[in-house]
C-alpha positions as CSV (number, residue, x, y, z in Angstrom):
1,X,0.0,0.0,0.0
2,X,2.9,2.7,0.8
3,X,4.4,1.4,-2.4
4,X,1.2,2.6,-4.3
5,X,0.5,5.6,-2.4
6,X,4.5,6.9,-3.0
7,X,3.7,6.0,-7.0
8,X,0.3,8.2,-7.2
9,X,1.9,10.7,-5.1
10,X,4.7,11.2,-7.8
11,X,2.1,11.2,-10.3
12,X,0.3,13.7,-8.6
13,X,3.1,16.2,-8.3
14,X,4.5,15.6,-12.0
15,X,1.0,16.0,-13.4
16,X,0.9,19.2,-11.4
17,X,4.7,20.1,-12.5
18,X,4.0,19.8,-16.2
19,X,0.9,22.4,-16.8
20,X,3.7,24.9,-15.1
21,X,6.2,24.3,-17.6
22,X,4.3,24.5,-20.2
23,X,2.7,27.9,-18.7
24,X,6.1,29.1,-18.2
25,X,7.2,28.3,-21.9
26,X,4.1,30.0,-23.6
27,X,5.0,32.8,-20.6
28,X,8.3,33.2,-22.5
29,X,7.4,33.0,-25.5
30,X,4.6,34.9,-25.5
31,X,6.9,37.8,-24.0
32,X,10.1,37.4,-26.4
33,X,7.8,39.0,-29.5
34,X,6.3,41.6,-26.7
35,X,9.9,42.8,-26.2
36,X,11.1,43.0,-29.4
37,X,8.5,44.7,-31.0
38,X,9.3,48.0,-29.2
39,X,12.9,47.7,-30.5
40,X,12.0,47.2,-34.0
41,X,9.6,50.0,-34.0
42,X,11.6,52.7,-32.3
43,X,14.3,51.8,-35.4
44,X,11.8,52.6,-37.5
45,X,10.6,55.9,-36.2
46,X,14.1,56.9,-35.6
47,X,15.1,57.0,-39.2
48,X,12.7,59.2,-40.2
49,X,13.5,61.7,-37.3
50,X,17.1,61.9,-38.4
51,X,16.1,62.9,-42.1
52,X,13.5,65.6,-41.2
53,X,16.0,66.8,-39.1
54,X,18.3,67.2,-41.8
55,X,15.9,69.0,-44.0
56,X,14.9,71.2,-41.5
57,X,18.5,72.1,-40.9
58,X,18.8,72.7,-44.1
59,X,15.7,74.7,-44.9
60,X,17.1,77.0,-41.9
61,X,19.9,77.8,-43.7
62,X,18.7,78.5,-46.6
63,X,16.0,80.9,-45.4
64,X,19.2,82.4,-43.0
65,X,21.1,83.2,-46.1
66,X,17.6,84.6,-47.7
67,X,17.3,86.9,-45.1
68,X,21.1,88.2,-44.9
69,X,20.7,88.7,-48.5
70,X,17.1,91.0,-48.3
71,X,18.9,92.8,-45.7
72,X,22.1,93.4,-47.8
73,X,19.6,94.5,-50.7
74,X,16.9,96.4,-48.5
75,X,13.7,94.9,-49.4
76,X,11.5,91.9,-47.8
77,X,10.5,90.0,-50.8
78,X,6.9,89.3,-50.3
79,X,7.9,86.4,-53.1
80,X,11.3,84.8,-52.5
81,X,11.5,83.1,-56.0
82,X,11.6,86.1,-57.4
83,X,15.3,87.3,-56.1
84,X,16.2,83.9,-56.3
85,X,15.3,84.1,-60.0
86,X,17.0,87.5,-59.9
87,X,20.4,85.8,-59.7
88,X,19.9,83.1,-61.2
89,X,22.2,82.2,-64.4
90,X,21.4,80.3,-67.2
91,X,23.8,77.6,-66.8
92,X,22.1,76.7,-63.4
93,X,19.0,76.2,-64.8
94,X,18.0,72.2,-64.9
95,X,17.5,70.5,-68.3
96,X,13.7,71.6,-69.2
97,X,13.6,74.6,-67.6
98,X,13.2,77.5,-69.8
99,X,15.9,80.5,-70.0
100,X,12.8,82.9,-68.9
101,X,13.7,81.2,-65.3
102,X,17.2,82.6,-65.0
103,X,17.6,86.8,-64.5
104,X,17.3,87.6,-68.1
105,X,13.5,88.7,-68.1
106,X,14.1,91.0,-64.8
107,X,17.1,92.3,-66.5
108,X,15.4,93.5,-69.3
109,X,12.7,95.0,-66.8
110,X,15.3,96.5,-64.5
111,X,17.0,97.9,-67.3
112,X,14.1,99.9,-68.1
113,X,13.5,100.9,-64.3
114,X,16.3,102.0,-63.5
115,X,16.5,104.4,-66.6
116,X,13.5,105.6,-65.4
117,X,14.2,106.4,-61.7
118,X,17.7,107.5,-62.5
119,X,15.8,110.0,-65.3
120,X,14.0,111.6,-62.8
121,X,16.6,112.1,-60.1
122,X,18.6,114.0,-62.8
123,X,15.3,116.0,-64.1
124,X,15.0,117.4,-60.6
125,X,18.8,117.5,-59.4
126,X,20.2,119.2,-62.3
127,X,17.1,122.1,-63.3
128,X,19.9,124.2,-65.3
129,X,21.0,121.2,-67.2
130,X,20.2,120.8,-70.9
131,X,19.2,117.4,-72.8
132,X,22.4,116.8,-73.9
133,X,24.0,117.0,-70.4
134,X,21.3,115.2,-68.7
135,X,21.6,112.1,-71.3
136,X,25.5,111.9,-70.7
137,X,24.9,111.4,-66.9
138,X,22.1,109.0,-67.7
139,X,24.2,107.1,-70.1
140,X,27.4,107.4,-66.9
141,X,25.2,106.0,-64.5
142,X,22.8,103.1,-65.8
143,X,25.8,101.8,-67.8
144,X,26.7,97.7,-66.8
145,X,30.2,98.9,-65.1
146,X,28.1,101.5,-62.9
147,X,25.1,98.8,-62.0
148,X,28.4,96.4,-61.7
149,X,29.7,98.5,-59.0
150,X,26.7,98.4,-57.3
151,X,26.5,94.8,-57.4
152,X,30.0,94.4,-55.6
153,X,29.1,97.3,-53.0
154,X,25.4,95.3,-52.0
155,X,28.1,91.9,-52.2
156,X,26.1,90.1,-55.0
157,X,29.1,88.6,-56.2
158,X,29.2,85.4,-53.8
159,X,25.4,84.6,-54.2
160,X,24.7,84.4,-58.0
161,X,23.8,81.2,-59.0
162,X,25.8,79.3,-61.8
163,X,25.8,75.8,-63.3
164,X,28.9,73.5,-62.9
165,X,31.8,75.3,-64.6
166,X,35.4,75.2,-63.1
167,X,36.2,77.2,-60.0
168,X,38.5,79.9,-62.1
169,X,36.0,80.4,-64.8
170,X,33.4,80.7,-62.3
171,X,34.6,83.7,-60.7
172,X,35.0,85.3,-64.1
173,X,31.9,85.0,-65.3
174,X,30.4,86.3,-61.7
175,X,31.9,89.1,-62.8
176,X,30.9,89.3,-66.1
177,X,27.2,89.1,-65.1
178,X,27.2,91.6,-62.0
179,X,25.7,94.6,-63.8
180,X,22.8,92.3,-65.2
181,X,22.4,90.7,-61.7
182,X,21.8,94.6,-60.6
183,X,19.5,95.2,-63.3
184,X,17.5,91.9,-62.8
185,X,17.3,92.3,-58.7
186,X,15.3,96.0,-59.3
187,X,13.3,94.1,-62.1
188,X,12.3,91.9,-59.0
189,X,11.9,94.3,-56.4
190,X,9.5,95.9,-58.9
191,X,7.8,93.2,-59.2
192,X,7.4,92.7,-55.5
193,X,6.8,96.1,-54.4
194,X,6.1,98.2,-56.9
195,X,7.5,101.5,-58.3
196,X,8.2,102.4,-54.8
197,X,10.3,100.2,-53.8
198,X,12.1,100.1,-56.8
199,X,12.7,104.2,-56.6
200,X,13.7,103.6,-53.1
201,X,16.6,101.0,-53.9
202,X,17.8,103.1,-56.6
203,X,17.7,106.2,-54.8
204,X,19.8,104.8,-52.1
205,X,22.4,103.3,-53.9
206,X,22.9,105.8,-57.1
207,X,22.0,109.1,-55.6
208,X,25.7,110.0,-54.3
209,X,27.1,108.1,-57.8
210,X,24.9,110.7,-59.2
211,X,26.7,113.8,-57.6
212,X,29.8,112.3,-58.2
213,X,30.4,110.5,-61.8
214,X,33.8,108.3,-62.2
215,X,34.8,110.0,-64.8
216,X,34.2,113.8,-66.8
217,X,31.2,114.0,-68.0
218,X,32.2,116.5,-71.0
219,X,35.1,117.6,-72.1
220,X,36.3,120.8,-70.2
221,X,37.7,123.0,-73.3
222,X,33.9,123.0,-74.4
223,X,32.7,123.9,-70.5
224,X,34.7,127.0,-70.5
225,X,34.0,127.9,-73.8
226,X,30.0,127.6,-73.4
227,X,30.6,129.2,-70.0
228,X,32.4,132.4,-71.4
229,X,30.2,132.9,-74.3
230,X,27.7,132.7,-71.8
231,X,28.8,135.8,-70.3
232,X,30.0,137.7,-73.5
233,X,33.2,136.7,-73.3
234,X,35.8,135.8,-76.6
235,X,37.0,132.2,-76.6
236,X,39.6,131.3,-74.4
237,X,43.3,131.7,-75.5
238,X,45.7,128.6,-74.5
239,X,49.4,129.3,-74.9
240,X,52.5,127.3,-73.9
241,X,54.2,128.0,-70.7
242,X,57.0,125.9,-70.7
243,X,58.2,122.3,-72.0
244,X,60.0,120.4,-70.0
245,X,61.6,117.0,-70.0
246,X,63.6,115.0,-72.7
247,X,62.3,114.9,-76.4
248,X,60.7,111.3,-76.4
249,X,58.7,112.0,-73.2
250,X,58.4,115.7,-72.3
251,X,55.9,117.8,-70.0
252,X,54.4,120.7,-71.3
253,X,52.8,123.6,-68.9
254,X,50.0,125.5,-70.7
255,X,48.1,128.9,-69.5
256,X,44.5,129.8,-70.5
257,X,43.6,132.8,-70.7
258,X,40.2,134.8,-70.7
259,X,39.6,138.5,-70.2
260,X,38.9,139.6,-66.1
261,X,40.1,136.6,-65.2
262,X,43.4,135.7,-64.1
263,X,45.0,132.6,-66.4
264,X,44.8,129.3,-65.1
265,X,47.4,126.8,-65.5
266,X,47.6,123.0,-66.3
267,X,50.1,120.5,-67.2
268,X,50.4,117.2,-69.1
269,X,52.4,114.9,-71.6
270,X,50.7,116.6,-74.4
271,X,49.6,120.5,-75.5
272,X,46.0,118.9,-75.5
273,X,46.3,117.4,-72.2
274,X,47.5,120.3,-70.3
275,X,45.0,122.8,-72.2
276,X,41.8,120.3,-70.7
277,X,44.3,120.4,-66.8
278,X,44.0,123.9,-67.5
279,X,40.5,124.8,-68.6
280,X,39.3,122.6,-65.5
281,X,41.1,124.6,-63.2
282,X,39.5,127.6,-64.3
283,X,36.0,125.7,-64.3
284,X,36.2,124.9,-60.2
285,X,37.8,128.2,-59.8
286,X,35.1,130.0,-61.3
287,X,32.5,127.5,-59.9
288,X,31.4,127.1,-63.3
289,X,28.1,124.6,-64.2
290,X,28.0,121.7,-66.6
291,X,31.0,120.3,-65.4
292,X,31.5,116.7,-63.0
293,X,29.7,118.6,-60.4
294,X,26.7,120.7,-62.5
């Protein structure tokens, strides 16, 4: 009897054992998907994260450099793509795009506006100035070297956009293009904000080029001449001081001389050149008009 009581005993307990086991394995394996899944899952999300923080890093930047460059120029573009077209070349254009997506078409525009605006500011800076005077500073001022100049002083050079050409022949054809960048960024700014802000960026960047041209503006024989007929006077006499300096390479000093006034005196390596030295010292002496500073 103990023999059979010991042998349903053990029974009893392994019976009882087994269900546990078996609990315990589908326990296990029940939780080895369960713990996994999160793994697998945060991978995935992660991933995406990493990218959109990429873009976003790079959208930041390039509305940064957007801004620095409105605020170089002077204008909030209420369209962006318009500057960006603006300085836009050709070459960077992708294959299907059209060339009416690079600056040309706001060049042509600007072109026009800035003849405009720059018109004006003569009209009304120069009232004693004749056509012909006023188209010679017009022609000083709107042409490519004096929008160029403008270009380098707002630092356009660095941001105009080219196609892949080699670092060396990049730089040279920035420069090439700076005047029709210029002329292209106040097509756009027209386009934005109207003849307003179009006169305004003009205004502020040409208005001192205006009172003070590179170069003369006529030639100053012809000032004093207008000048002292002007006032009744006979044409200006220019004689020859002096000559200095070897035969190949000499220096000659020249007088001009005009009745009431005392002669004024100018030198250079030619009669011609010293007679314009002269006539222009007479001009600012006198504080004649027409001259660089009408």
């Amino acid at each position: 009897m103990k023999d059979e009581a010991k042998d349903i005993t053990t029974q009893s307990i392994e019976a009882q054992a087994a269900p546990e086991g078996e609990a315990a394995t589908k326990t296990l394996a029940t939780k080895t998907p369960d713990t996994k899944a999160p793994d697998t899952k945060t991978a995935e999300t992660k991933a995406p994260a990493k990218k959109k923080r990429t873009r976003s890093s790079k959208a930041k930047a390039a509305a940064d450099a957007n801004a620095a460059l409105e605020a170089r120029i002077g204008h909030n573009f209420a369209d962006p793509n318009l500057l960006m077209q603006a300085i836009t070349h050709v070459s960077a254009l992708k294959s299907g795009r059209k060339r009416g997506d690079s600056y040309q078409r706001l060049e042509f525009l600007g072109d026009h506006v800035l003849g405009l605006v720059v018109s004006d500011m003569l009209y009304h800076a120069f009232p004693n100035a004749d056509e012909g005077e006023l188209s010679k500073r017009l022609a000083e001022l709107v042409r490519k070297e004096s929008c160029a100049d403008v270009a380098k002083s707002l630092g356009l050079l660095d941001d105009i956009k080219l196609g892949s050409v080699g670092s060396s022949a990049d730089a040279r054809l920035r420069k090439s293009i700076l005047g029709d960048i210029c002329e292209a960024v106040i097509g756009a700014i027209f386009l934005d904000g109207g003849h307003a802000a179009a006169d305004e960026f003009v205004k502020r960047n040409w208005t001192e080029r205006m009172h003070k041209p590179r170069r003369p503006l006529r030639d100053p024989k012809t000032v004093l001449q207008e000048w002292a007929q002007g006032k009744g006077l006979p044409t200006p006499v220019y004689r020859e001081v002096e000559r200095t300096g070897p035969h190949h390479d000499p220096e000659f000093r020249v007088a001009v001389d005009l009745p009431g006034l005392a002669p004024a005196e100018g030198t250079g390596g030619s009669k011609r050149a010293a007679e314009k030295v002269a006539a222009s010292v007479m001009i600012e002496r006198e504080g004649v008009g027409g001259g660089n500073d009408g």
